[in-house]
ZAFI-178786 format. One record per residue: residue in one letter; x negated, y negated, z of N, C-alpha, C in turn. Coordinates in pm, whole numbers, plus 50000, padded with zeros to 5 digits. Example, Ala and Ser with C-alpha at 12.3 -4.5 7.8 and 13.67 -1.06 7.14 Angstrom:
# ZAFI-178786
a486815056950780487705045050780486805033050780;s487155022550708486335010650714487104999750787;
This chain:
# ZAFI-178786
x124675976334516125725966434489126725966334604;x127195952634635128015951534758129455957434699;x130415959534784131565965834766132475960034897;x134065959734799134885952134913136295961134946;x136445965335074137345976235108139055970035080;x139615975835013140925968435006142175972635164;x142115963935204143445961035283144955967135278;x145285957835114146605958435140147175958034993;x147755963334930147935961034779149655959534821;x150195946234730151615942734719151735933534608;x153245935334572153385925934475153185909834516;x153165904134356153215891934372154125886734303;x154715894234187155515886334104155565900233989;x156725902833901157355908933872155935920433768;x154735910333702153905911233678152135914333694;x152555910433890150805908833912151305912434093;x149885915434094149665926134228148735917034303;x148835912434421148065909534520147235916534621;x145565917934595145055925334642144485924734779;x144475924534912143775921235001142485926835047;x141445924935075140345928235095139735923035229;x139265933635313138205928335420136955916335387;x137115912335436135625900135388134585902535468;x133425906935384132095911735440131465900635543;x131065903935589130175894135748129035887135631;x129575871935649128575862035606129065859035477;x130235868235389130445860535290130925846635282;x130355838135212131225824035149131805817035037;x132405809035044132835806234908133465789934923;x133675786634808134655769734784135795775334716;x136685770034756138375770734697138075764334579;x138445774634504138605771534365137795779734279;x136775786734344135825799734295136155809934223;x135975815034164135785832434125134855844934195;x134865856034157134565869534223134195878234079;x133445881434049133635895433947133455910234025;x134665920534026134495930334088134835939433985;x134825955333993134635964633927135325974933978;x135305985833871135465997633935134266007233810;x134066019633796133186027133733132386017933621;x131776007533669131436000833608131895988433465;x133125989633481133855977333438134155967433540;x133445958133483133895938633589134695934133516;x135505925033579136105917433548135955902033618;x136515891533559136415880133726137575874233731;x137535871833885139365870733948139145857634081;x139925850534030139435838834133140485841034252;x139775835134342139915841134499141555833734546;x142545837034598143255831434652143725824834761;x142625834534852142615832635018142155820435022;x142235813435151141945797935183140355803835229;x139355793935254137855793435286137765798635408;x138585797135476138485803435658139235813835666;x140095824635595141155836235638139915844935635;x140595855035685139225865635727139135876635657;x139975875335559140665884235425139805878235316;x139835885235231139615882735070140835885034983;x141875877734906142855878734831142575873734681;x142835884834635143285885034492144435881834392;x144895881534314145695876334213145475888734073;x146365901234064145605905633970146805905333861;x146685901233747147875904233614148045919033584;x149115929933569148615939333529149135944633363;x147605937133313147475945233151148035958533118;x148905961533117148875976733081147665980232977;x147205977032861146045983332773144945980232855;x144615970732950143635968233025142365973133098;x141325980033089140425986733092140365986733267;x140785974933320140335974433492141855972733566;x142375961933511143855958133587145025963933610;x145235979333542145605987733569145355995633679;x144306000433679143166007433803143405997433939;x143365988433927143155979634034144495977834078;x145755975733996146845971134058147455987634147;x146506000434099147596013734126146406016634254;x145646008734301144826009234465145656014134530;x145306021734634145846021734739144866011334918;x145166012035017144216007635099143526020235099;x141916012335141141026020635174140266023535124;x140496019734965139596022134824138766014134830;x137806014534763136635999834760136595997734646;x136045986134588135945980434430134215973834502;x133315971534342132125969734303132165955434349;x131555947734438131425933034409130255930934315;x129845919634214128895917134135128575904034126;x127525902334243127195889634226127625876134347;x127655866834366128185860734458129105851034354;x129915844534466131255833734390130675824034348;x131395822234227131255814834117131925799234079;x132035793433982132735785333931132745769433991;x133565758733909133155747933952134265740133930;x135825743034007137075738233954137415734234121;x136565727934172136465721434241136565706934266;x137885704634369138875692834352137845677634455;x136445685634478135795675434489135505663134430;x134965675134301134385667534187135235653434146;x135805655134155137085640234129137895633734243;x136985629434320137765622834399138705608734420;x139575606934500140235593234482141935593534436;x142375584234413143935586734382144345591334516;x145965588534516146585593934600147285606334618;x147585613134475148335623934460147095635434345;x146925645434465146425655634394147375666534286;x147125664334162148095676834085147105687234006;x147925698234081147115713934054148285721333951;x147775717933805148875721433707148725736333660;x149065748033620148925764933650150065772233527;x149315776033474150295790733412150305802233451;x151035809433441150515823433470149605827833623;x148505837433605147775839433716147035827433726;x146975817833617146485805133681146405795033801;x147205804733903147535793734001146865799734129;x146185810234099145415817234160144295802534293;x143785803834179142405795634244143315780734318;x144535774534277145295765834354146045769834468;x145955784434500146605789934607145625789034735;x144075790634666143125789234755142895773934854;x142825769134732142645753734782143755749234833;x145445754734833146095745734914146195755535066;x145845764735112145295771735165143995766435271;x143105759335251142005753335297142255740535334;x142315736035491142855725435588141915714435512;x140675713535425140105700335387140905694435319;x141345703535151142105695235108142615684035083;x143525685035203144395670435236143555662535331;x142045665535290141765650735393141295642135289;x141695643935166141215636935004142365632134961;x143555637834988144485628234923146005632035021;x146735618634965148185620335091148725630835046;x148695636834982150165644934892149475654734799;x149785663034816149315672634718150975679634613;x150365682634479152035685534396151195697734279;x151905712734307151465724834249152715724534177;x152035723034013153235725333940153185734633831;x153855749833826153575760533802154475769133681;x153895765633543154575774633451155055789033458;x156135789833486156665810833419157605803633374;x158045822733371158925821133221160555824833249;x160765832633405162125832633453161945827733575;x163205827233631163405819033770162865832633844;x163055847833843162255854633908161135853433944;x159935846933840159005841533869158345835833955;x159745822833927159865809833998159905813634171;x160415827534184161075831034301159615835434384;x158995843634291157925848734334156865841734395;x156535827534304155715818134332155935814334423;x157135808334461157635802834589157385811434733;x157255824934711157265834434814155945832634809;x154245833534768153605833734738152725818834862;x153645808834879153455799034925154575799135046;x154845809935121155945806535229155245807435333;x154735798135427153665793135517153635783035531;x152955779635684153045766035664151835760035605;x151825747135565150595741035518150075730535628;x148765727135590148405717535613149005698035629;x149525698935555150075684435505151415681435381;x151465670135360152915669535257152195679735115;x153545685635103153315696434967154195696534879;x154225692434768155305698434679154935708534556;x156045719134539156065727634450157245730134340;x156515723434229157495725834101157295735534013;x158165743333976158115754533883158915749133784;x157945752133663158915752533514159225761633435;x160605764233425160995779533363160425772433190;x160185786233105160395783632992161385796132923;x162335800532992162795809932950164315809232977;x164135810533125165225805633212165665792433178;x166805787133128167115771233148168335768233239;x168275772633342169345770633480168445767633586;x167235771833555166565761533659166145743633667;x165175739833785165385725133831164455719733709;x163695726733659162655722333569162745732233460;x162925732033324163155737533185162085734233101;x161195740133049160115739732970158715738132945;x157935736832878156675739232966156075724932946;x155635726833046154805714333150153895706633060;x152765709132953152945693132820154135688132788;x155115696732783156775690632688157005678332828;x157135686432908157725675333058157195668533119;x155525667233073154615656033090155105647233007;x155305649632835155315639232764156155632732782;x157365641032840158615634332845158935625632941;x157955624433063158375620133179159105624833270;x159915641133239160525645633325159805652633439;x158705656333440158095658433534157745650133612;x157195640133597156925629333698158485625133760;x159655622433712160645617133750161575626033814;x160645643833822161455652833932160875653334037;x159165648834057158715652734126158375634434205;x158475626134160158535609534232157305605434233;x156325608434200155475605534166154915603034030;x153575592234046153155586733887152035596533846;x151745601933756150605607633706149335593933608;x148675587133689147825578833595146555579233672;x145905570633622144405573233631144355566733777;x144865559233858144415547133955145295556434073;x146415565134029146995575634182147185589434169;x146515594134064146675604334051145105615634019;x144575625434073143785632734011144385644833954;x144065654833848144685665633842143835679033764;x143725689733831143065699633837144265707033724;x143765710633627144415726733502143585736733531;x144705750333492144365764133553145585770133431;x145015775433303145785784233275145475786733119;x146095790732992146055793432889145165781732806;x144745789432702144545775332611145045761632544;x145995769832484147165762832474147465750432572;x148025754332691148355744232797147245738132825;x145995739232823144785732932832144455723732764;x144405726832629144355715032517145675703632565;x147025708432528147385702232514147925688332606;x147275698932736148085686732838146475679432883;x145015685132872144415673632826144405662432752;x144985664932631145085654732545146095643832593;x147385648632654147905636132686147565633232834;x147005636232937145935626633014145195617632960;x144555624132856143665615532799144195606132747;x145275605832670146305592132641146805582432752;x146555589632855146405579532969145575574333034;x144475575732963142755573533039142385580833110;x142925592133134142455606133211141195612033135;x139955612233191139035624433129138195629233280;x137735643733230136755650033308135395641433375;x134845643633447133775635333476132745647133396;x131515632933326130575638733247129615628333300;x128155633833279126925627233318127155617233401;x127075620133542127395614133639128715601333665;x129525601033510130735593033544132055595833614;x132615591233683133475597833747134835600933689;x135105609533707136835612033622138195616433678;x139155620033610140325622033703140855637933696;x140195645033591140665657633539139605667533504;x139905679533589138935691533571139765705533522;x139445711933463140265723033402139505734533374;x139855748433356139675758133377140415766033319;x139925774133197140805784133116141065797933172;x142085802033201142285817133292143625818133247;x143965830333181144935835533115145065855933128;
């Protein structure tokens, strides 16, 4: 079994540890993938953060305290190796839906993992003018973290909205179905969310999954199925 040497272990947010890893000669992957790695034979899978070309492998890890692996993994030091199992995975890939002008990569939690990758990767923005990462926690610490998380430059126009649900002194207060329905999200961020300029990629709980499908779908938003094309792809990671 292949194995990946860790780099660099640091925080990411008050909660979750960012892991860095050497990237083996010849590995590949698509932004937006997963990894299942291990240690004494517990896997887990952790979608990749690094952009398609860094020469690193980055992680996103939550740390469970009762957690059988994410414990172990967040108390690494460099130098350790973890189990790789398998090659990268998954299919939350902002291909699949192409068109519109404004890409939205909506995220809870470590959900924003796999959107760190893809805004990370110079193609991206050759699919749409504008890209808008809009990212549930629960204090402005969070909020702080995320933002650090993304301090680089990018590729092209970027915006990043965080919605406290805890904190209410921040620019955005509550979670992201409430401020879809309401329109306050679209009217912080200037842009329309509909089917004809908008595509939008989900990354996070169930909860936020259901529910902010459903009101896409009140807007003629659905997934593409049997070769029809659609505006919304989603991905449960909690």
């Amino acid at each position: 079994m292949a194995v990946l040497r860790l780099l660099d272990n640091r925080p990411a947010s008050p909660s979750m540890r960012e892991l860095v890893f050497a990237r083996p000669e010849g590995f590949a992957f698509r932004a937006g993938q997963f990894i299942r790695i291990g240690l004494d034979g517990v896997f887990r899978a952790y979608s990749i953060a690094s952009g398609e070309e860094e020469p690193e492998i980055r992680l996103i890890v939550t740390n469970v305290k009762t957690g059988e692996l994410s414990p172990k993994l967040c108390a690494l030091e460099p130098g350790a190796e973890v189990e790789l199992d398998g090659e990268p995975d998954g299919h939350l890939n902002p291909e699949r839906i192409p068109g519109g002008r404004t890409l939205w990569l909506m995220a809870t939690g470590s959900g924003v993992t796999p959107f760190l990758s893809m805004i990370r990767t110079g193609k991206l923005w050759k699919g749409w003018e504008e890209v808008v990462l809009v990212v549930g926690v629960r204090t402005l610490e969070d909020a702080a973290a995320a933002q650090k998380l993304l301090d680089e430059t990018l590729p092209g126009p970027f915006t990043l909205a965080c919605a406290t649900t805890r904190d209410c002194s921040g620019e955005l207060s509550g979670r992201i179905p409430q401020l879809l329905d309401s329109g306050e999200l679209e009217a912080h961020v200037g842009r329309a969310i509909d089917a004809e300029q908008a595509r939008v990629l989900l990354c996070g709980n169930p909860d936020f999954i259901t529910e902010t499908r459903a009101l896409l779908k009140a807007r003629g938003m659905v997934a593409p199925r049997f070769g029809k094309p659609g505006q919304i792809l989603a991905e449960q990671f909690w």
